[in-house]
C-alpha positions in Angstrom: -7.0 -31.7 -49.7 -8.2 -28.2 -51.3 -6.7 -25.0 -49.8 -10.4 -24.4 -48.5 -10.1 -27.5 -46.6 -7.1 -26.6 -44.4 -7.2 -25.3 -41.1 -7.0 -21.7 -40.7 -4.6 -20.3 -37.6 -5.2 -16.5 -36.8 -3.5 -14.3 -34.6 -5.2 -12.7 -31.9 -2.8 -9.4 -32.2 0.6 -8.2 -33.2 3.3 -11.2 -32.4 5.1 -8.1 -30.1 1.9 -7.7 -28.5 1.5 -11.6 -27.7 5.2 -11.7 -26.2 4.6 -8.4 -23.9 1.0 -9.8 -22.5 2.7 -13.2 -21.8 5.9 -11.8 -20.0 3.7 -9.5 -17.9 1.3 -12.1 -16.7 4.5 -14.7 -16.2 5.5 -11.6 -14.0 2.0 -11.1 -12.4 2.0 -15.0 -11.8 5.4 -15.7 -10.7 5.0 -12.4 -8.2 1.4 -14.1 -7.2 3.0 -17.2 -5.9 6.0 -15.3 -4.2 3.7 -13.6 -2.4 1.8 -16.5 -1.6 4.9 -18.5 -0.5 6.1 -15.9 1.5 2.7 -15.7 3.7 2.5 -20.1 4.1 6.8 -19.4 5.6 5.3 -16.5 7.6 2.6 -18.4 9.5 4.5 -21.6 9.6 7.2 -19.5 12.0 4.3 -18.8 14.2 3.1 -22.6 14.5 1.0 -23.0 11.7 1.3 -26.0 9.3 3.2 -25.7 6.5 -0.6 -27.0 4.7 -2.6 -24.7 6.2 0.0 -21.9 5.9 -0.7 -22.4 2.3 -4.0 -22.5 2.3 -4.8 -19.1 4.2 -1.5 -17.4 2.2 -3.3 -18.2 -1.0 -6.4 -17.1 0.7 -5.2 -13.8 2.3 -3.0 -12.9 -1.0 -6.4 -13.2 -3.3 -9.0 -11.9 -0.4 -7.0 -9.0 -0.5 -6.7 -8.4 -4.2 -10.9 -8.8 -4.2 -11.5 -6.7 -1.5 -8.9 -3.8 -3.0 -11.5 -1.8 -4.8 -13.2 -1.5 -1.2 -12.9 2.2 0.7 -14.3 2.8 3.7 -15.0 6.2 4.9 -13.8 7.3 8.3 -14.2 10.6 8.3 -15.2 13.9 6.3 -12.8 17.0 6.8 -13.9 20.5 5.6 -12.0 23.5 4.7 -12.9 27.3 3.9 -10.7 28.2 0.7 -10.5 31.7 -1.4 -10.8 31.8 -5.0 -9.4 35.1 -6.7 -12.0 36.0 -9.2 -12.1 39.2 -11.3 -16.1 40.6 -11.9 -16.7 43.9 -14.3 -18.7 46.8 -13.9 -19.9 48.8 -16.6 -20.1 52.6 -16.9 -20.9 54.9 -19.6 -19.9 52.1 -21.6 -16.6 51.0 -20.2 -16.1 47.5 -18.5 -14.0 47.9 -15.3 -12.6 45.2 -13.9 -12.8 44.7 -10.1 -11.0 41.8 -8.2 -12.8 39.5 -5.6 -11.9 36.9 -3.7 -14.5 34.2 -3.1 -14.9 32.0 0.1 -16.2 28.0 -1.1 -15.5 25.4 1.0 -13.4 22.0 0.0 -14.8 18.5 1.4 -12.4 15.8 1.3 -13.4 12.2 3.2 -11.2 10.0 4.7 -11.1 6.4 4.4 -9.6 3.1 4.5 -8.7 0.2 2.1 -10.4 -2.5 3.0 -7.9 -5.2 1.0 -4.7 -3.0 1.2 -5.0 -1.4 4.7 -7.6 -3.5 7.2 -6.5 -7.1 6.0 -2.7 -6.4 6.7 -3.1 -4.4 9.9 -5.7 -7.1 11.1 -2.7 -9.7 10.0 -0.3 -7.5 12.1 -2.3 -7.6 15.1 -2.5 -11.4 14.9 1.3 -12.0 14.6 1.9 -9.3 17.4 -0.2 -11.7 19.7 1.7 -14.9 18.3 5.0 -13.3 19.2 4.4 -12.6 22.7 2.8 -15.5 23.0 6.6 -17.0 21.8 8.2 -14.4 24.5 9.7 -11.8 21.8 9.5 -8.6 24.2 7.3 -5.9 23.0 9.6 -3.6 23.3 11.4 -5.2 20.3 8.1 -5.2 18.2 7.8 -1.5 19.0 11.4 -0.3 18.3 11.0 -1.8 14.8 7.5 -0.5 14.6 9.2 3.1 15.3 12.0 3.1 13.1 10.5 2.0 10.3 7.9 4.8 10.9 10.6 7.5 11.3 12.5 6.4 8.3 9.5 6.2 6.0 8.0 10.1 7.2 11.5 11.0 6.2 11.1 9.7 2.7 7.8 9.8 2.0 6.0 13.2 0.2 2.7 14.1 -0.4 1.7 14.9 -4.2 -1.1 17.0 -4.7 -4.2 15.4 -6.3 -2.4 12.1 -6.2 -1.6 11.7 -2.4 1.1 10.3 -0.4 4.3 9.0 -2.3 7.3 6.6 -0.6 9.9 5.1 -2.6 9.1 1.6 -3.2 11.6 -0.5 -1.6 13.3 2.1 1.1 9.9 0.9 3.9 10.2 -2.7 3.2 14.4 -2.8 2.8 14.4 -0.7 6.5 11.8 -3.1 7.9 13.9 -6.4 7.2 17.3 -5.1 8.2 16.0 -3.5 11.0 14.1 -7.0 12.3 17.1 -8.8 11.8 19.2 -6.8 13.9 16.6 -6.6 16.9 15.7 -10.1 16.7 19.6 -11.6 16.1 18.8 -12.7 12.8 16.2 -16.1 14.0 12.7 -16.7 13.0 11.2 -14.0 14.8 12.6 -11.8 12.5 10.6 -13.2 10.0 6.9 -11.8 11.3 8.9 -8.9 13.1 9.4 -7.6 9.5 6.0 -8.1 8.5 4.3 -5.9 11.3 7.1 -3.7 11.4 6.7 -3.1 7.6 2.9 -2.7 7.5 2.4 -0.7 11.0 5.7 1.5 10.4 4.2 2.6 6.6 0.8 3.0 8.1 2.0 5.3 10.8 5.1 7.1 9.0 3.3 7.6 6.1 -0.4 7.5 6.2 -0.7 8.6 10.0 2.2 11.1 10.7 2.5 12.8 7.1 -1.2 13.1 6.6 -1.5 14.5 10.0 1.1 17.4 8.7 0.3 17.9 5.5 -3.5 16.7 4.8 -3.8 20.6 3.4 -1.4 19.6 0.0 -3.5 16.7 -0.6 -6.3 19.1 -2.3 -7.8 15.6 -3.6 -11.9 14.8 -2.9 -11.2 11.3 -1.3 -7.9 10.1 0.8 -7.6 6.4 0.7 -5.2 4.8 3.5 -4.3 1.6 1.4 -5.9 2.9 -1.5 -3.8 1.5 -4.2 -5.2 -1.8 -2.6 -2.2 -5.0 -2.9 -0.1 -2.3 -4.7 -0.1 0.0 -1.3 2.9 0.9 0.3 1.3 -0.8 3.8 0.1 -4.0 1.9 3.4 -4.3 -0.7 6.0 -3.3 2.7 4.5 -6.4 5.1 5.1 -8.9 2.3 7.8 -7.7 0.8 9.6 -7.2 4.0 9.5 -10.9 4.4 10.6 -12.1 1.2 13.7 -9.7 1.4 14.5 -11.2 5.1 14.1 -15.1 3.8 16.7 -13.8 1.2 18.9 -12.5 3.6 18.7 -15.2 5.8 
């Protein structure tokens, strides 16, 4: 057999290259079915099937990830601004400069994440109904819904042009140490977490510091949920749940 008669292998990029893309998607994979795992447990501790827990975990995991590119507008807020601008008049000659301040007016709409804010809140409602349904007093869902709001307005800051900013694990780390101890460490702690993680970043973050500080922002569009399955609300709830089966 001639050399032209051999086959012919050829990289598709750099060897490092190759290595980095396959750890990140083992990372985007193994974190896929984690997630995934975590929502079948979740809906089997509110009488689901363990089969059909899988099925709408892997559904609500990837509707979510489709639908995070999806904002929907809520509101439209306006503000009067002035602008410091410096005109020139000219005489005999000679420019003089003469300072002004201009009045325009800043738009910036509101609106909501349809795969990182609407699907988990609409999941939270849900479980919320389950667990009265199971006789976990509502004032128990709504102390952890509190304290997980109070911590994350604490933490959380709002960066101009970017928008509002929580450390990653403090919401979802508060939310399962917090269900545990209100729900003596059972299976109601399990979707206590989740609703207390998703409502409590919603309202401490998106809600309360937006409400104070919505004039930083200085950004055309506010997305709650924005970042889609990589929002603090959407991230917390699922997160909160995976850190309490740990624990547990």
């Amino acid at each position: 057999m001639g050399e032209e008669d051999r086959i012919i292998v050829c990289r598709p990029s750099h060897t490092l290259m190759i290595i980095v893309l396959l750890i990140i998607g083992s990372i985007v994979v193994f974190f896929g079915l984690l997630m995934w795992s975590a929502f079948a447990i979740l809906l089997s501790t509110i009488g689901w099937d363990i089969y059909t827990g899988i099925i709408v975990g892997f559904t609500i995991v990837y509707l979510s990830l489709l639908l995070s590119p999806v904002n929907i507008p809520l509101v439209k807020v306006e503000r009067r601004i002035l602008i410091p601008s410096v005109d020139f008049v000219v005489v005999f000659g000679i420019p003089y400069p003469i300072p002004r301040l201009k009045e325009s007016i800043r738009r910036m709409i509101i609106a909501v994440n349809l795969g990182g804010a609407v699907i988990p809140v609409i999941i939270s409602i849900y479980l919320i109904h389950k667990m009265l349904l199971f006789n976990i007093p509502l004032i128990t869902i709504l102390a952890g819904i509190t304290i997980v709001s109070l911590i994350t307005f604490a933490v959380s800051r709002v960066v101009p042009g970017v928008g509002i900013v929580t450390p990653a694990l403090i919401p979802p780390l508060t939310s399962a140490v917090v269900s545990i101890l209100l729900s003596g460490g059972g299976l109601p702690s399990i979707p206590l977490s989740y609703v207390s993680g998703c409502l409590g970043t919603l309202i401490g973050a998106d809600v309360l510091r937006f409400a104070k500080e919505w004039r930083k922002l200085n950004a055309p569009m506010v997305s709650i949920g924005g970042a889609g399955t990589f929002d603090g609300i959407y991230l917390t709830g699922i997160l909160s749940v995976i850190l309490v089966l740990f624990i547990l």
